[in-house]
VOGU-3710 file (C-alpha; in Angstrom, 3 decimals, decimal comma):
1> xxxxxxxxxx> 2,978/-21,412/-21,943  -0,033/-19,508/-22,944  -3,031/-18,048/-21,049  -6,027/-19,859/-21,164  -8,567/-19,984/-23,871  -11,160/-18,192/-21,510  -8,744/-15,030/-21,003  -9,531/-12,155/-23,385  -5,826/-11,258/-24,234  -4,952/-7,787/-24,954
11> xxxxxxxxxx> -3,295/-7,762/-29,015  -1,896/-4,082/-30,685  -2,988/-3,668/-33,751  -2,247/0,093/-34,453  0,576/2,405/-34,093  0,866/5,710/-33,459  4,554/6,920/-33,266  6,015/10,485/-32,893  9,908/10,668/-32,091  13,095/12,640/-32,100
21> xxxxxxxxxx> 14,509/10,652/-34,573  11,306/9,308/-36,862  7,677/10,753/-37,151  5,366/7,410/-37,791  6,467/4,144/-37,049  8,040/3,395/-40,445  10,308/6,189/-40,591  11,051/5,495/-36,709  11,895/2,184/-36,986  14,224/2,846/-40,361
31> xxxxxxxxxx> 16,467/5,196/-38,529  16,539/3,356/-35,068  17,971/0,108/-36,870  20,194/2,717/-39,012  21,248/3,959/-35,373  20,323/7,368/-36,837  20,360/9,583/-33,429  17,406/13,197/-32,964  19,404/14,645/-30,070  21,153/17,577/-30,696
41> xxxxxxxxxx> 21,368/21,256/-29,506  17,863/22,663/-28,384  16,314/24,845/-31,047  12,892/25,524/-30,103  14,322/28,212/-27,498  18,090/29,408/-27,001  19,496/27,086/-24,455  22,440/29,691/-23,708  21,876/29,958/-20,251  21,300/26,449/-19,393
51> xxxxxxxxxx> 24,157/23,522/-17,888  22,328/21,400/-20,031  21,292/21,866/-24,141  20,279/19,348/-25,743  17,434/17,247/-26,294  15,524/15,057/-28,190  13,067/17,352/-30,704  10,373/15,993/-33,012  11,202/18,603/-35,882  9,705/17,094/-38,777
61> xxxxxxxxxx> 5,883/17,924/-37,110  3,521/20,860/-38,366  1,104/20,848/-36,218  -1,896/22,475/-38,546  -0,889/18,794/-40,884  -2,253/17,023/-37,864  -4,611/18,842/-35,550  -7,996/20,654/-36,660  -7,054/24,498/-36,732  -9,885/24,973/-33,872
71> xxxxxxxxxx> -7,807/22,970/-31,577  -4,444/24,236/-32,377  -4,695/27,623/-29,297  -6,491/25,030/-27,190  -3,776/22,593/-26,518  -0,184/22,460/-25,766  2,336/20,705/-27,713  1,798/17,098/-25,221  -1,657/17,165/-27,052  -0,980/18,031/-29,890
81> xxxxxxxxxx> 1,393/14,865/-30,523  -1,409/12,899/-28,876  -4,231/13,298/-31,002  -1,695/12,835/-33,979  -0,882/9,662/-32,393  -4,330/8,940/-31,846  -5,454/9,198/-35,318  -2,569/7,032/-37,171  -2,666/4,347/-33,905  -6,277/4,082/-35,307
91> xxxxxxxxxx> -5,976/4,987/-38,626  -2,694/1,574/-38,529  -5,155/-0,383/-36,574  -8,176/-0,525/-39,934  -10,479/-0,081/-37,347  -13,914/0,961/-38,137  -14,597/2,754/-35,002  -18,452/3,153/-36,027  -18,696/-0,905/-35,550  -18,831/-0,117/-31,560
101> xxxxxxxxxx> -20,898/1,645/-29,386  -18,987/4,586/-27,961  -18,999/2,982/-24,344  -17,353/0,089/-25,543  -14,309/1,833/-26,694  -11,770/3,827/-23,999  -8,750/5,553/-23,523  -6,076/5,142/-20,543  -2,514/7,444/-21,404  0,570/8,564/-19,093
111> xxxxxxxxxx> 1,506/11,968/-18,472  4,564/13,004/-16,423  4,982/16,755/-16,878  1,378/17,931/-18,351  1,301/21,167/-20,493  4,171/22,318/-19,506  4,779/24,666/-22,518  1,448/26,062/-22,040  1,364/26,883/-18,743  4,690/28,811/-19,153
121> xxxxxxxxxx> 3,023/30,790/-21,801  0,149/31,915/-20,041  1,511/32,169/-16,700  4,500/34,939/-18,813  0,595/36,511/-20,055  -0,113/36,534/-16,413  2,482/38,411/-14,925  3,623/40,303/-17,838  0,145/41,691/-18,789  -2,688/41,419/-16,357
131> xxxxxxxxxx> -5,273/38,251/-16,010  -7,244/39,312/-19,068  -4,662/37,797/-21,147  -4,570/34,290/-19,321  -5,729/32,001/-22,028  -9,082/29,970/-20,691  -8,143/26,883/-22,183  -5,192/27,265/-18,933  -7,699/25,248/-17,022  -7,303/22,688/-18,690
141> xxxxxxxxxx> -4,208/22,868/-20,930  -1,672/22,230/-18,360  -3,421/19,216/-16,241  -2,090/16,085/-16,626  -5,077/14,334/-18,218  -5,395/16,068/-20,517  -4,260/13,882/-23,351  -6,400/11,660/-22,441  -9,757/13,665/-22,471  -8,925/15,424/-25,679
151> xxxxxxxxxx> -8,699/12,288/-26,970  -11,449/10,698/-25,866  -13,465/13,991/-27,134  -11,564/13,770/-30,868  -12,867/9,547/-31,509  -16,105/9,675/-29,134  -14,331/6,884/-26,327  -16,839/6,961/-23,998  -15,451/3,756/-22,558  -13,339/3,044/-19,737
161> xxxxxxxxxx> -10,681/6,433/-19,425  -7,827/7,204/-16,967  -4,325/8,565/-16,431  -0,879/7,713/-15,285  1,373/9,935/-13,760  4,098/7,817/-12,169  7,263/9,372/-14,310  9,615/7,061/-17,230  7,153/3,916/-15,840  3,640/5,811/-16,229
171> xxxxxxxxxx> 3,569/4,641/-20,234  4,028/1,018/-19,254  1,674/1,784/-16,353  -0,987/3,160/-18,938  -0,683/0,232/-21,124  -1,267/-2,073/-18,027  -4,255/-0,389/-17,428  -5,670/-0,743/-20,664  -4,805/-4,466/-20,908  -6,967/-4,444/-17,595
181> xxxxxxxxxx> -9,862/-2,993/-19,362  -9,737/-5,072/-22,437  -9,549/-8,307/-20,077  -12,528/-7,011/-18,192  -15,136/-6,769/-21,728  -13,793/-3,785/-23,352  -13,328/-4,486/-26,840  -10,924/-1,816/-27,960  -8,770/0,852/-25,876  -6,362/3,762/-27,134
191> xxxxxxxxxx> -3,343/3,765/-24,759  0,170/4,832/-24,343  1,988/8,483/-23,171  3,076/11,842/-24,982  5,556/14,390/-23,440  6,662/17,420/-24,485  8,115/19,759/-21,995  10,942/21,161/-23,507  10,622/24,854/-22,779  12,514/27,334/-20,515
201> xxxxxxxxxx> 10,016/26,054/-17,481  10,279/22,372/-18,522  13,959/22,534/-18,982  14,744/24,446/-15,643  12,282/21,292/-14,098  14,587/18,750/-15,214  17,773/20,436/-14,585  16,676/20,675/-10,595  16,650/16,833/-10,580  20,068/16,554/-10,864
211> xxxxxxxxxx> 19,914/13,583/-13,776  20,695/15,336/-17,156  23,926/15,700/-18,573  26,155/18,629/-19,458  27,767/17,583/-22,208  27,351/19,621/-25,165  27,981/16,691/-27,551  25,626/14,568/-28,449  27,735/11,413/-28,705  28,840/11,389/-25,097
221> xxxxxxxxxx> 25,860/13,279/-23,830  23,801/10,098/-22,869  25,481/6,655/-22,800  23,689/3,942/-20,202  25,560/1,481/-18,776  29,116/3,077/-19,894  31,931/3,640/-17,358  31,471/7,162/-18,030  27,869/7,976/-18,083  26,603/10,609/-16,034
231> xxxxxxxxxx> 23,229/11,894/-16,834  20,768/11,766/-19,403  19,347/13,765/-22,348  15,520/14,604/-22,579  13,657/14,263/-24,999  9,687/14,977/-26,337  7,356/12,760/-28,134  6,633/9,388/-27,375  3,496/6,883/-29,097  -0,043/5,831/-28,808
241> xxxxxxxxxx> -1,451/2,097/-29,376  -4,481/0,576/-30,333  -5,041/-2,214/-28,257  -7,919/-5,034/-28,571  -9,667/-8,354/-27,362  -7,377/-10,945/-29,416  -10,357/-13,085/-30,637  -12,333/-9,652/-31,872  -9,234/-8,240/-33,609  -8,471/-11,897/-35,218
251> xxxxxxxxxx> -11,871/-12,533/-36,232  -12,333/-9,050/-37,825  -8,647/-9,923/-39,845  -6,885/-7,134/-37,931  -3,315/-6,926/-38,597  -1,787/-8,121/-35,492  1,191/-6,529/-33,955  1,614/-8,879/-30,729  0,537/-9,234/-27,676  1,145/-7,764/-23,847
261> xxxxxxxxxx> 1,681/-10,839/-22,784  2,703/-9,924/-19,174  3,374/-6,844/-16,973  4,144/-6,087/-13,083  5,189/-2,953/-11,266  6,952/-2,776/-7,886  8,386/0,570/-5,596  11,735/1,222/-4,437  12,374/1,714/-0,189  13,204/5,414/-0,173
271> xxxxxxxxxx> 16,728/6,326/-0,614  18,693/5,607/2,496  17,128/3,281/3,871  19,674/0,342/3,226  16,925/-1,799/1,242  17,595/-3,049/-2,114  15,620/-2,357/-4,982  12,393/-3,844/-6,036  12,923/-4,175/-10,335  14,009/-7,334/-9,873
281> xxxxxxxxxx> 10,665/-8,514/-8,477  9,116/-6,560/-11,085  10,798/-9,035/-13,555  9,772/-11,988/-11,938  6,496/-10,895/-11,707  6,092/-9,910/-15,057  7,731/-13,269/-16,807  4,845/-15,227/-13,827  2,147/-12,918/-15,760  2,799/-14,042/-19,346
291> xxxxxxxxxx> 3,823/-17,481/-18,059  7,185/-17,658/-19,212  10,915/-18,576/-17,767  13,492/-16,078/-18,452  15,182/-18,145/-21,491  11,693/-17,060/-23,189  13,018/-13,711/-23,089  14,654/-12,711/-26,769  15,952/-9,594/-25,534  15,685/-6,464/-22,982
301> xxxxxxxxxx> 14,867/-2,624/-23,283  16,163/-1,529/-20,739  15,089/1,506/-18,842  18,531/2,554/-19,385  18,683/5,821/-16,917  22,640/6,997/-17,695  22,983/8,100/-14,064  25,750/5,377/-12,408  23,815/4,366/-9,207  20,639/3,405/-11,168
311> xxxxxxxxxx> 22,391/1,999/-13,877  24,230/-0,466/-11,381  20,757/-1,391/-9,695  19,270/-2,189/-13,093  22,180/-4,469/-14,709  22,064/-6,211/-11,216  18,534/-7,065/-11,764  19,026/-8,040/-15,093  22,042/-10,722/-14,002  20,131/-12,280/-11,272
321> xxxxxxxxxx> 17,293/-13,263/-13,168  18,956/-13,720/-16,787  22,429/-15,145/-15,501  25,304/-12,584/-16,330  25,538/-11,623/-19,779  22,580/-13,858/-19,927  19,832/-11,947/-22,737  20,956/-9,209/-25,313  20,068/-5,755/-24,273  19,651/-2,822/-25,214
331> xxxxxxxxxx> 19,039/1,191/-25,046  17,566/2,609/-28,102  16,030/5,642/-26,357  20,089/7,114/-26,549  18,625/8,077/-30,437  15,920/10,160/-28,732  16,901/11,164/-25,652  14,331/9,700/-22,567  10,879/10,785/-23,578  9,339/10,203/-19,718
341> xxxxxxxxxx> 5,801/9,259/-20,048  6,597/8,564/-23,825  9,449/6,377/-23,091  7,773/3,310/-22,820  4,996/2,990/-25,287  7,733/3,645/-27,634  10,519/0,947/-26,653  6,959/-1,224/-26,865  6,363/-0,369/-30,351  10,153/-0,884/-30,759
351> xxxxxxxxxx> 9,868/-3,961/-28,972  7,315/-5,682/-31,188  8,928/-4,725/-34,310  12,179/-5,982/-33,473  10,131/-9,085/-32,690  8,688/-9,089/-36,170  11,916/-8,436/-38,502  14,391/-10,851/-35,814  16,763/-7,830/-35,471  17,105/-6,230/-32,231
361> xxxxxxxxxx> 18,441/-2,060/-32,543  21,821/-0,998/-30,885  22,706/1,166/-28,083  24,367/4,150/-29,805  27,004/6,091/-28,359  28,202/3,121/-26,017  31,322/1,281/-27,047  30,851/-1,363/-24,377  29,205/-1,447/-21,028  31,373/-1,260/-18,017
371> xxxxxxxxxx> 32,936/-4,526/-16,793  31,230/-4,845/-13,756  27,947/-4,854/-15,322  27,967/-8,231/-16,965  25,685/-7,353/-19,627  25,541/-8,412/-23,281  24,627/-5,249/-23,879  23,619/-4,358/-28,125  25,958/-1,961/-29,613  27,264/-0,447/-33,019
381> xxxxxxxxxx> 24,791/-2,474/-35,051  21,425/-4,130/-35,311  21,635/-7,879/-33,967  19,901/-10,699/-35,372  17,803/-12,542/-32,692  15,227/-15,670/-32,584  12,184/-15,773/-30,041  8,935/-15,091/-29,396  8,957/-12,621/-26,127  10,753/-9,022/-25,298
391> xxxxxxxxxx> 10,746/-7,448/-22,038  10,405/-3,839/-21,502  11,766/-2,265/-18,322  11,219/1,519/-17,074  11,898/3,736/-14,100  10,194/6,689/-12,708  11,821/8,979/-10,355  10,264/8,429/-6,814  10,777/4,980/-7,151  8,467/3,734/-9,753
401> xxxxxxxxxx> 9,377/0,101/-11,477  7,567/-1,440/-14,027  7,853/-4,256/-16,230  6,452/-5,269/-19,321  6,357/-8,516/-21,418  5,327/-8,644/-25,290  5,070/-11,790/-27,165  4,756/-12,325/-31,130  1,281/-12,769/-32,686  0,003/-16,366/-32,775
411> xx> 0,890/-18,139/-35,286  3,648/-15,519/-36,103
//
């Protein structure tokens, strides 16, 4: 079932891709489907001290390649990864951004931490020196929209801008948004989620959550859905999309990606409260958006959180509406560690390219899921899979659900 003729559908056209384990999409994709992991002891500060050291780092990333020298002391690490984003999601896209007035062209991204990295910094020039040395970019460096206004400044969006800041689920969130925007007459919107917060402040952040493991190796460190998970790894980085009116981008021969062909987002009851949780209505929803049954469904990314509990909740959700083992799924964010805002744009990108080649990327690091899970979960290799539709699933602390749908470009 498709949407009507006179709905503008939101397509992806462009890319933008910066991960632990791949910088741009093509090296990205080559070592997810080689199940090539990027976690690994923390080097960008000595982790000593710390129950939990390792992450997810984007090494291969010089930031004077990518950002204009002038911007470099202006921006924290988060931005920096979003304006390279930003340039190769529109750079991938063949775009000629000049062909549209600036109003008709926006930007909606996900943050979950800010300029974390930053902040420290200038908060250590703050107490350690005197206020003289605080940085005045601070006001601005640290905030959680941040990405999104230096990006809108860097390609002159004058559209339609926002931000999301609802955790793992704010990059689906973000991308929801934008389909919104392209559905209401805006022709072309930037969207997606960066994060980078792994310094001593970042770190410390995370570790008073209670969710990241203490393993120091990284092939037990983070394994979702196992019998023996117990916490994840973070990671930074994340990617930035290019999204237009279907028609426009067809009629303009735009290289086509696929399309968002459905999305929902639901909250948990707080903890406690004996109420079940709400992802499974997020499902639902989401297959009622793009108009599809769940034998549509090729496969699942799944949120994938390593922590027991929400593990259980999520392969619960996945049986009731798929039928036990019912739909391959899979993890591949247990190469990069979970990326928070950056999570999701990149299982979407992930998504639609598994779409494309018919081979869906394994869960590394899990053998087998645990028995009570009854999922046919993706592991040790790269499965071959038919169909036209992947779902996306992701989970922000607090209680955040959301749930995304991508289909195959027409005519695919």
């Amino acid at each position: 079932m498709t949407a009507p003729a006179s709905t503008p559908t939101a397509v992806v056209t462009g890319v933008g891709v910066l991960a632990p384990n791949g910088v741009g999409a093509r090296d990205y994709w080559s070592a997810t489907l080689r199940g090539e992991s990027g976690i690994g002891r923390i080097t960008r500060f000595d982790p000593s001290s710390y129950p939990s050291r390792l992450a997810g780092e984007v090494t291969d990333f010089s930031v004077r390649d990518h950002v204009p020298s002038r911007l470099v002391p202006q921006t924290d690490r988060t931005t920096q990864f979003a304006l390279a984003g930003s340039d190769w999601a529109l750079a991938d896209s063949g775009l000629d951004a000049g062909s549209l007035p600036a109003q008709e062209r926006g930007v909606v991204t996900a943050s979950a931490s800010g300029g974390f990295e930053f902040g420290q910094r200038e908060l250590g020039h703050l107490w350690g020196k005197d206020p003289k040395h605080v940085s005045a970019y601070m006001s601005f460096a640290w905030f959680y929209a941040v990405n999104t206004g230096q990006v809108s400044i860097r390609h002159d969006l004058r559209g339609p801008t926002g931000v999301l800041v609802t955790d793992q689920a704010g990059g689906l969130d973000a991308v929801a948004q934008a389909r919104r925007r392209i559905r209401g007459g805006t022709p072309v919107m930037l969207t997606g989620g960066m994060d980078a917060s792994l310094c001593p402040y970042g770190l410390a952040a995370q570790i008073s959550a209670g969710m990241l493991s203490e393993s120091d190796d990284p092939a037990r460190a983070y394994r979702p859905f196992a019998a023996a998970a117990d916490g994840h790894v973070p990671g930074e980085g994340g990617a930035i999309l290019t999204l237009e009116e279907g028609r426009r981008a067809r009629e303009r021969g735009a290289r086509v990606y696929g399309e968002i062909g459905g999305y929902a987002a639901t909250f948990d009851p707080r903890p406690g409260s004996g109420r079940p949780s709400n992802l499974e209505r997020a499902v639902r929803d989401a297959l009622t958006d793009a108009g599809l049954r769940p034998e549509d469904i090729a496969f699942v990314l799944a949120d994938g959180a390593g922590e027991p509990e929400a593990d259980r909740v999520e392969a619960q959700a996945l049986s009731a509406v798929f039928g036990p083992g019912g739909v391959p799924v899979t993890v591949p964010k247990t190469m990069t560690g979970r990326l928070y805002s950056g999570a999701a744009p990149l299982d979407l990108v992930t998504a639609l390219l598994a779409l494309r080649d018919g081979l869906v990327p394994p869960t590394v690091h899990v053998e087998a899921p645990a028995a009570d899970y009854d999922l046919d979960l993706v592991t040790g290799r790269p499965r071959p899979v038919d169909g036209d539709a992947a779902l996306v699933l992701a989970r922000g602390r607090g209680g955040f659900n959301s749930a995304m749908v991508v289909r195959r470009p027409t005519g695919a």
